[in-house]
VOTIRO-649905 format. One record per residue (C-alpha): y, z, x. Coordinates in steps of 0.5 Angstrom, whole numbers, plus 500, padded with zeros to 3 digits. Layout:
N
YZX;...
end
This chain:
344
478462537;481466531;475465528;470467533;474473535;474476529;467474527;464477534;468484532;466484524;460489526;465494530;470494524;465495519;463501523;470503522;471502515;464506513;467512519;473512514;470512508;467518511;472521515;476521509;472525503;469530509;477531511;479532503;472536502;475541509;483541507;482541499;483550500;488550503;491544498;490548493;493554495;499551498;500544495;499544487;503539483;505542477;506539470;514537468;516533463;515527468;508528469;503524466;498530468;497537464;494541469;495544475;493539480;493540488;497534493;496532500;490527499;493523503;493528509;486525510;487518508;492517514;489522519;482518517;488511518;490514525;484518528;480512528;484507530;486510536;480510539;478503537;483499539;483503546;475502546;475494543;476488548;482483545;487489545;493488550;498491553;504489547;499490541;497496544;505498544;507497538;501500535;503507538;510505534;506505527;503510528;509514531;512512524;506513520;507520523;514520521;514519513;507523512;511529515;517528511;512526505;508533507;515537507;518534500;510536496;512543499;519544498;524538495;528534499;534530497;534523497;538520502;537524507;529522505;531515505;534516512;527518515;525512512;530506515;530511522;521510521;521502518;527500523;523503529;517499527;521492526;525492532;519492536;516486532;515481537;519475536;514470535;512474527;517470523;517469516;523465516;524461522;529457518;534463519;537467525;532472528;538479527;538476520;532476518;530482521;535486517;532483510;525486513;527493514;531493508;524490504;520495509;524501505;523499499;514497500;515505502;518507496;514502491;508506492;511512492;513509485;507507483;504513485;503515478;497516474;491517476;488512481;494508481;495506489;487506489;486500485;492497489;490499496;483497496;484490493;489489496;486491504;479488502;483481501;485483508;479484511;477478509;482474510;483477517;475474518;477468517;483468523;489470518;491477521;492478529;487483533;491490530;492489523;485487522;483495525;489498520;486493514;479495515;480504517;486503510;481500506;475505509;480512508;482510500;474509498;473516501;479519498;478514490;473520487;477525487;482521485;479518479;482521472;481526471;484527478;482533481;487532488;493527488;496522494;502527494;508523498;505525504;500520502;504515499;509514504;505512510;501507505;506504504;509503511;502501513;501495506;508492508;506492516;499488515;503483510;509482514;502480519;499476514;506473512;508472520;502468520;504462515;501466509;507467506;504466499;498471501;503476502;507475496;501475491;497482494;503486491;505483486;502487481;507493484;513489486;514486479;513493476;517497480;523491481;524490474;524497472;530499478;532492475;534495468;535502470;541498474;543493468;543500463;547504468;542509469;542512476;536509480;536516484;533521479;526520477;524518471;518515466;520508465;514504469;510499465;504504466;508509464;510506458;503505456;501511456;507514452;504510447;497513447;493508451;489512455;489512463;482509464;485503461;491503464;487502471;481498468;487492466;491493473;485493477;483486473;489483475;490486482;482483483;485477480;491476485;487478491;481472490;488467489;491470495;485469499;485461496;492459498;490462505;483458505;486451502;493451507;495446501;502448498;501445492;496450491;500455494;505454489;501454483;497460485;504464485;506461478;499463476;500470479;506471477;504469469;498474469;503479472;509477466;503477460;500484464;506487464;508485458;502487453;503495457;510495454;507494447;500497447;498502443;492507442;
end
């Protein structure tokens, strides 16, 4: 029945995903004046840009999300009365984290109570989880729901992380959200993470031109938060569906990067507060590797990731899934390993 539900529904999604594209790039080209005037990120020292660049894309990424699937799920048949509920919950924490994220691309805000804003938004979102989505069931509910919203924080810190060079959180959200679309095809996402996958891979093709090095617009956390919220709600979908693996593997390449980066500056005594540039990207391109070729190999790995993912989802066999994860993991060690030591 999964089955048939999303393959009656692919042309509606469709429609969505190509709107999004479109909705995306049309509210970037409108609002780019006044990114210009009011939200230009300045080069530092902890810039890998050299060049005023303006922020805020992704205002029109998550409006794209938002003004799609609000009218979507309202028109499509399947959609009932719960799902619709915590839905409006998303996008209420959605709104949330970009209007933090907007505040502190124009004026900066302090890191706890940014962190605040984020356990009130991810918290909200998990509370109101249904208690069937449960990816440990071998534990009690209250504990595993604490481990969700503490690992719901940091996927809404781990993009903001990540989002460092140019194209960065393109080359992870699209494969990423394309290896969703398809997985939901074949009935491994429920009704409304399936129309958040196809809106969010739709809204970060239309914003990836102007994004492309030399980028002429950046995500800005306005961007980076609420994207980070929205991957880790459709993984904790994938992951309540018994597609744990799956879940793991489509992120891999930015939870390794970020994990073990926080892990060392911790081992060092460094304070994890402070923003730095020590991410394996980073470090590639201290060395002089130019940044096209920084997100060619990310790309690489993260297409390569998203056909593993989709492969445990497919075969059901745990055998399969376990050597898929080791393999995953291996291709994300030897990726993170050669932009360590590369060079010029």
């Amino acid at each position: 029945m999964r089955i048939a539900i999303s393959w009656q529904l692919l042309p509606e999604f469709a429609i969505v995903g190509l709107a999004a594209i479109l909705l995306s790039a049309g509210l970037i080209v409108a609002l780019m004046p006044l990114l210009v005037r009011y939200a230009m990120a300045r080069p530092n020292a902890r810039s890998s840009h050299v060049t005023p660049t303006p922020q805020g894309g992704g205002i029109a990424v998550v409006g794209a999300v938002t003004l799609l699937a609000i009218p979507t799920m309202l028109y499509l048949p399947g959609f009932d009365a719960v799902q619709l509920h915590q839905l409006w919950v998303l996008f209420a924490a959605v709104a949330l984290l970009a209007t933090i994220g907007a505040v502190d691309d124009i004026r900066t805000i302090e890191a706890l109570p940014r962190l605040l804003f984020q356990f009130l938004a991810v918290g909200v979102v998990v509370a109101l989880l249904p208690e069937e989505v449960r990816v440990f069931p071998g534990i009690p509910l209250w504990l595993e729901r604490l481990i969700t919203v503490f690992t719901g924080v940091w996927c809404v810190n781990l993009v903001n992380f990540m989002d460092g060079i140019d194209c960065m959180v393109v080359v992870e959200i699209v494969p990423l959200s394309a290896a969703l679309c398809l997985l939901a095809i074949i009935g491994a996402l429920p009704l409304p993470a399936t129309l958040i996958a196809f809106a969010l891979l739709g809204a970060m093709i239309g914003f990836a031109p102007f994004n492309r090095p030399v980028a002429k617009l950046f995500l800005g956390d306005v961007g980076s938060l609420p994207i980070g919220l929205l991957m880790f709600w459709l993984l904790l979908q994938l992951a309540g569906r018994g597609h744990v693996i799956a879940a793991l593997l489509l992120p891999l390449y930015f939870l390794a990067d970020a994990t073990v980066t926080l892990v060392l500056r911790i081992v060092r005594r460094e304070s994890i507060m402070t923003a730095h540039r020590e991410h394996f990207y980073q470090q590639a391109m201290d060395r002089g590797l130019p940044v096209k070729t920084v997100i060619v190999r990310i790309a690489a790995v993260n297409i390569v990731l998203a056909l593993l993912a989709l492969a445990t989802a497919t075969l059901r066999s745990p055998m399969f899934s376990l050597a898929a994860l080791v393999a995953g993991g291996a291709l994300v060690a030897v990726l993170l390993a050669n932009l360590a030591k590369s060079e010029r």
